[in-house]
C-alpha positions as CSV (number, residue, x, y, z in Angstrom):
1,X,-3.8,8.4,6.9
2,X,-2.0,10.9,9.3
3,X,1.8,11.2,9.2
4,X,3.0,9.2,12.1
5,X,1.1,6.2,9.9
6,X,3.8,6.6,7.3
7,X,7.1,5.1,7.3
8,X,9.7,5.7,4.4
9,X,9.9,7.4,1.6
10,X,8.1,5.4,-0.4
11,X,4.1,6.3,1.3
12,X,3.0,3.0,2.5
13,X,2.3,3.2,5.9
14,X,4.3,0.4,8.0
15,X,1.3,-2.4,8.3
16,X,1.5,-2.0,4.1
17,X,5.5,-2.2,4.4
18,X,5.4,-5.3,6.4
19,X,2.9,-7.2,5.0
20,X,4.4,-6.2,1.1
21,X,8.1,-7.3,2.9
22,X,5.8,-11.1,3.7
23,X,4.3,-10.9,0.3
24,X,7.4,-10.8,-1.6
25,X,9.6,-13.2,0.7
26,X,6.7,-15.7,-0.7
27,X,6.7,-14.9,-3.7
28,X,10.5,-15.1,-4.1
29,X,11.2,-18.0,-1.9
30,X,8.2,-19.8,-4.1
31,X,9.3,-19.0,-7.3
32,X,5.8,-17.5,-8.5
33,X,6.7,-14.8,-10.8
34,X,4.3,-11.6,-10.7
35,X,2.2,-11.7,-13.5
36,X,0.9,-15.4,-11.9
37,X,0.0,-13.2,-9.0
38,X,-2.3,-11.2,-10.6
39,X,-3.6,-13.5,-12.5
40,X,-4.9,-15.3,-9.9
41,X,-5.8,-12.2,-7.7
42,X,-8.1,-11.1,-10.8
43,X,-9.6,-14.5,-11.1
44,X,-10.6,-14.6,-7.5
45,X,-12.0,-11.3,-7.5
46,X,-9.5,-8.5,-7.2
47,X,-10.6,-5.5,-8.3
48,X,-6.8,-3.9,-9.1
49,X,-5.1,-3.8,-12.7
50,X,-1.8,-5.5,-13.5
51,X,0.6,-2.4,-13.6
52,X,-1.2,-1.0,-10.4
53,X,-0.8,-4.4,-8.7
54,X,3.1,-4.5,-10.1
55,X,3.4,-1.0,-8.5
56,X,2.7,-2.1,-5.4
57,X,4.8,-5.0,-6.0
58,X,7.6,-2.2,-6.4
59,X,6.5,0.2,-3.1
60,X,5.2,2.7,-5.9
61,X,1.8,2.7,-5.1
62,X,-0.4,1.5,-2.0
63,X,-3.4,-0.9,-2.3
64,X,-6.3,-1.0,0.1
65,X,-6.3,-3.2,2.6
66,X,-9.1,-5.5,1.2
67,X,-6.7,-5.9,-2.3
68,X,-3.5,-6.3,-0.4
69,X,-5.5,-9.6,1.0
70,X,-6.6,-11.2,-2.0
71,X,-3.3,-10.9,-3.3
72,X,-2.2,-12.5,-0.2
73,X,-4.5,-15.5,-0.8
74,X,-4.1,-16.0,-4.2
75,X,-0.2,-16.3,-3.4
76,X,-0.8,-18.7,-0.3
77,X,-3.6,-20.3,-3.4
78,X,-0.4,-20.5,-5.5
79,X,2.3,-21.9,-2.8
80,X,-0.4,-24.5,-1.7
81,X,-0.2,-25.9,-5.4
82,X,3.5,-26.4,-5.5
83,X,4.7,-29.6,-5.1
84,X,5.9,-30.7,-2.0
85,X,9.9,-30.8,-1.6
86,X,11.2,-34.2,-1.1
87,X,11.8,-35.1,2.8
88,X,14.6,-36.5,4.0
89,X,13.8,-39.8,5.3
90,X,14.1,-41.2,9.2
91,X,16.1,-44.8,9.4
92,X,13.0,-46.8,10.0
93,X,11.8,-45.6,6.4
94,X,14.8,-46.8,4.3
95,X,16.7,-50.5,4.0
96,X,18.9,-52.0,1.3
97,X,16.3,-53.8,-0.1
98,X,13.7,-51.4,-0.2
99,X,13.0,-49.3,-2.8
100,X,13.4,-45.0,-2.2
């Protein structure tokens, strides 16, 4: 990559920096802690070891474009198997006598 690519110190270029800031903000607001990740980003395929994917995880080392995808999908794999958080119900949906 050429210079202008690069943003920060840390040597991922922005489009790495942005979609690591997305990656982490699901992770986090999710709850899936890191080794999970990669867990499931080697079991779909992903061709990246543990401390090279926690490295990234860390803006210590960039991933190819291809890997930073599968461990996009095999968080959004992850977030789709949470259970859903309880909804607050509309009038019509709750009455004394009927059971929440």
């Amino acid at each position: 990559m050429t210079e202008p690519e690069r943003n920060g110190c840390e040597g991922l270029s922005l489009q790495e920096q942005l979609q690591l800031k997305g990656l982490r903000k699901a992770l986090t607001s999710a709850g899936i802690p890191d080794e999970d990740l990669w867990l499931r980003y080697f079991s779909i395929g992903g061709m990246v070891g543990e401390y090279e994917v926690d490295a990234y995880l860390q803006s210590l080392h960039s991933l190819p474009s291809l890997q930073r995808d599968l461990l996009a999908h095999a968080a959004n794999e992850l977030i789709d198997e949470l259970p859903a958080l309880p909804r607050a119900p509309y009038n019509e949906q709750v009455s004394p006598g009927r059971p929440r």
